[in-house]
Structure formats: structure tokens, C-alpha cells
N, C-alpha and C positions, 0 to 999 in steps of 0.2 A: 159584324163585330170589328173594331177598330183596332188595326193594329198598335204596337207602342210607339213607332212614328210616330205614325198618324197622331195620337195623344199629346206628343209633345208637339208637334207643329200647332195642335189647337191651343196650349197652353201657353206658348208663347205667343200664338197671335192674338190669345187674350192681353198678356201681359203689357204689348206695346199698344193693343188698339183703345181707342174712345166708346162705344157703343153707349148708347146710353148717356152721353156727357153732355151736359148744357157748355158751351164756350164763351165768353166775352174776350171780342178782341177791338178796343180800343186803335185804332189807325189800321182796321185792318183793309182797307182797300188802297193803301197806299204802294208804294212797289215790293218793299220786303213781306207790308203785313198781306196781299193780296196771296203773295205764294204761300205763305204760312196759312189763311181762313185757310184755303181749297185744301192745304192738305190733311188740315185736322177735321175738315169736313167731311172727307175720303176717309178719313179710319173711324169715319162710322158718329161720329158727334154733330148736335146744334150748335151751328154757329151764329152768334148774333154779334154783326158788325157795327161798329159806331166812329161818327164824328160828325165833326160841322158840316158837311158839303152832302147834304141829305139827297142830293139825285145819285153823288157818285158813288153813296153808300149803298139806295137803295136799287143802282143797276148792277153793280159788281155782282149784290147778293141775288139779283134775277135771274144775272147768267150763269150764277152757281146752279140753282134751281132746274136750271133747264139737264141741268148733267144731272138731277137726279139726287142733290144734293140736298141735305135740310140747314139752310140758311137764309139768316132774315136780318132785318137793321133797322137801328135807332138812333138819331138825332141827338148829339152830345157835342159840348164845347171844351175841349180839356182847358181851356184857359178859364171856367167858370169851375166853380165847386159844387156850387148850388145845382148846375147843368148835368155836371157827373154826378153826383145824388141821385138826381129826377131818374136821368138812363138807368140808372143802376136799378132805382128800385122799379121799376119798369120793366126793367128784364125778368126780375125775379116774379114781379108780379103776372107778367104774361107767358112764363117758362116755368114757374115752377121752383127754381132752382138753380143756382151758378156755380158750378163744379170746378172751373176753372178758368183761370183770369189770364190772359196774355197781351198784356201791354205792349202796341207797337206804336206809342205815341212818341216822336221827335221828330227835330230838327237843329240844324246848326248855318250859324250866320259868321260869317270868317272876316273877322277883322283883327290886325294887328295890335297889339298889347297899346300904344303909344294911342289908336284912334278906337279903341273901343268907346260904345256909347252907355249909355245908362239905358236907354228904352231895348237898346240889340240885346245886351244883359238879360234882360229880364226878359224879355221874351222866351228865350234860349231856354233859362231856368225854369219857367213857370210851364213849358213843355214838357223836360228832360227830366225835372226833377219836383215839381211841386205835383204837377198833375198825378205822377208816378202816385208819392204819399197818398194823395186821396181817392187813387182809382184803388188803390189797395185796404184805407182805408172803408170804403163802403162795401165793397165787394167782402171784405173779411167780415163785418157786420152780418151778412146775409148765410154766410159758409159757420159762421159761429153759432146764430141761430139754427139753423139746418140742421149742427149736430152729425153730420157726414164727411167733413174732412174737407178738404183739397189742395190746389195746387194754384200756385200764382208764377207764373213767368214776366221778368221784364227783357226785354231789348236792351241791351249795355250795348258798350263798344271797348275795343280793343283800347281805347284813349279813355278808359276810366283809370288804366293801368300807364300808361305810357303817353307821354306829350310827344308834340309835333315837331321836327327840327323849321325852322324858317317859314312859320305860315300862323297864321291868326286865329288858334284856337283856344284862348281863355275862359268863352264861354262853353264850348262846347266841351271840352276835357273836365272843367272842377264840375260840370253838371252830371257826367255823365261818373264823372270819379265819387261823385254824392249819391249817387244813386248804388253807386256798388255798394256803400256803407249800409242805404236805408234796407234794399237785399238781404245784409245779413242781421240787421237789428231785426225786421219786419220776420226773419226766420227764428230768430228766439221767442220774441214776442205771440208768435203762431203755433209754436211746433206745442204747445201742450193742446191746441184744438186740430193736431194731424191735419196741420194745413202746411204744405212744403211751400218756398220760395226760394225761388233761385235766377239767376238772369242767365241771358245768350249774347256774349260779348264777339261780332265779327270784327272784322277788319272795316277793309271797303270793301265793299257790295256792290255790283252792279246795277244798279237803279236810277230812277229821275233823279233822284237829288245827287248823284254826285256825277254826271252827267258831262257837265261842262270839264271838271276834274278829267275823265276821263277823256277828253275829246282832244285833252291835249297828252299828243306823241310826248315831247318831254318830261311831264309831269309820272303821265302813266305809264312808263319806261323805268322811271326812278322808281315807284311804288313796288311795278313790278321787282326790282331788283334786291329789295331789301327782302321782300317773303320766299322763305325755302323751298316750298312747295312751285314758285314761278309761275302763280298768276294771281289775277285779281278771284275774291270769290262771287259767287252766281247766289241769288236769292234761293234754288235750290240743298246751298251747303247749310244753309243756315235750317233747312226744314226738321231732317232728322235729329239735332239734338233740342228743337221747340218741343217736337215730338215725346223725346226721353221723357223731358222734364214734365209732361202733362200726363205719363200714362203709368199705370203701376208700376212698370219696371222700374220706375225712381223710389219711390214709397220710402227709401231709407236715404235720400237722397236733400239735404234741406240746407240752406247758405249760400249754394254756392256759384260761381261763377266758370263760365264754361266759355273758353276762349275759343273761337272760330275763325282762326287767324293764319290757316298757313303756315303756323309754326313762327310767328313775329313772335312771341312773346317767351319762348323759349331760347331766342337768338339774342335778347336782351336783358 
């Protein structure tokens, strides 16, 4: 017989784990989304990774496999609509089911106000922000039909909320600051089919892409000095609150933005 611990340990590890959950993560083999597959992998859900670069997608998801992991991947161009369609219904049709979306598609291209271009532009946007709309539009298509609820996470950034002092982030800020908007339309719009959305806004992250950023002493000396906490964050900080937002412990949890910053955003 099971003690009442014991009970509540089970009930709680129901509450935060996945079992049973189909995943779509859009960039997840990237440096943030690689940590984030593995770990919603690890609580127990299918993970099926997607994007253009169809070896990188389908080795990441190999090596998950070999841990034991159920994760698999699909062939998607967030830059295409048509391409996200195809993946989408793909998944459902080879899964069964997409219980939860976690968008880890971006990127940013840093040019000053004065030399921005029109292709960097759009680039920028049709990543951060267009792809967003339609990864969430198809995915909700399938989770409406389903009739079973679920949960959509995107990737924000700390700069949906806050500009950069002296660096070339136009595109990267109003795209990322557009997405926090579509976040919480996309959450009104959803919550009578008990489909939560909500985003995961870090800071910097230590990853490939901001790499160079990092490699310089002056630059990342100042970064560090403005966050409370006194460091940069690890693709690990960002895992437990992807987690929240994907597992019933949210369930009453829909809009919102969840800043993973060290405390920047409460210092400004």
C-alpha cells in the first residue's frame, strides 16, 4: 500500500511530466531547441523535430534514440507555408496526434538602424514572426479537430520587451516584440478549444548564435553586468519553465510571457 508521500510524489510527477504526449518542435535541433527536444523527451513524450537541414534533424533525433528516447523528424522550411502545412499534417498523420507545439524557430541579423536592408528585414521577420502565425496556425487546425486541448509554446526574447542600447537590433526586437502580441491574441483566440499559449522570453543564452557576442571579453563583461543574477543564462535555465508551460501544471495558465532573464526585466 502506498504511503501518502508516496501519493503525492506520484501526483506531482504526473502533473509536470509528458507521458503519452506527441511534441512538435520546430528548430528543435538547434542550440536552445536541442536542450529543450532531449528534455521533453526525458518526461516521458514523442518528440518529432523539424526543419530544413534534414541530416541535422534526422541525426540529433538518432542520438536521442539511442538514450532510449522516442524521437523522430521531419523535413520543414519555416520560410515556406505550404512546407509547414506538409510537416504538420504529416506528423499528425504519422502520430496520431499533436498535443503540443514548441516553437524554437529564430534568428537575428544585427544591423544598425541607418544600414538596415530590406531582404535582412524580412528575413528576420518571416522567421521570428511570420513562421510563428503559421506554425501555430496548422498545429491548432489538428489540436481543434482532435477535440483534446493543448498547449503551444513559442521562444520570445527578453527584447520583445526591451530594446538594445547601441547595437542593430530593429529587426530582431519589433519581431520578437510581434510575436509577444500574436502569444496573447493566439491565447484568446484558442482558450475556448483549452489550447493554452504562452511564450519563454530568455535573455542571452549561451549558444551558436550568439557565440561571437560572447567571445568578446568587453562585450560579455557589459551583458554580464547589467543582469542581477551575474551571469549569462545556459540553454539548461531555459528547459524547466518550456516544461511548465507543456505539462498540466499550467492547465490554468494561458497568455503569458515568462521572462528568463536573470532578473533584467524587473531592474528596468
Amino acid at each position: 500500500m502506498k504511503s501518502r508521500n508516496t501519493e503525492n510524489l506520484t501526483e506531482v510527477s504526473e502533473l509536470f511530466g509528458l507521458n503519452g504526449k506527441t511534441v512538435f518542435i520546430p528548430g528543435g535541433y538547434g542550440g536552445l531547441g536541442s536542450a529543450i527536444a532531449s528534455a521533453v523527451a526525458s518526461a516521458g513524450a514523442t518528440v518529432i523535430i523539424a526543419g530544413r537541414h534534414r541530416e541535422k534533424a534526422a541525426t540529433f533525433a538518432a542520438n536521442l534514440v539511442t538514450r532510449q528516447l522516442k524521437v523522430d523528424s521531419v523535413l520543414m522550411d519555416a520560410n515556406s507555408v505550404e512546407s509547414i502545412n506538409y510537416a504538420v499534417d504529416e506528423i499528425a498523420d504519422r502520430f496520431g496526434r499533436i498535443d503540443i507545439l514548441i516553437n524554437c524557430i529564430g534568428i537575428h541579423r544585427e544591423q544598425s538602424l541607418l544600414d538596415v536592408t530590406e531582404d535582412v528585414y524580412d528575413e528576420v521577420y518571416r522567421a521570428n514572426l511570420k513562421a510563428a502565425m503559421f506554425l501555430a496556425q496548422a498545429t491548432a487546425r489538428h489540436q481543434i479537430a482532435a477535440g483534446r486541448g493543448g498547449r503551444q509554446v513559442h521562444l520570445a526574447s527578453v527584447r520583445s520587451q526591451l530594446g538594445l542600447r547601441n547595437r542593430g537590433y530593429s529587426a530582431y526586437c519589433s519581431s520578437k516584440g510581434g510575436l509577444m502580441m500574436l502569444i496573447k491574441q493566439h491565447s484568446l483566440e484558442l482558450a475556448s478549444e483549452q489550447i493554452t499559449v504562452n511564450g519563454v522570453a530568455p535573455t542571452f543564452v549561451y549558444t551558436e548564435m550568439i557565440r561571437n557576442v560572447m567571445d568578446n571579453p568587453e562585450i560579455h563583461d557589459e551583458l554580464v553586468a547589467r543582469i542581477p543574477l551575474g551571469r549569462i543564462a545556459s540553454p539548461s535555465d531555459v528547459i524547466g519553465p518550456v516544461l511548465f508551460f507543456c505539462s498540466d501544471a499550467s492547465g490554468f495558465v494561458t497568455g503569458q510571457i515568462l521572462y528568463v532573464d536573470g532578473g533584467i526585466t524587473a531592474s528596468q
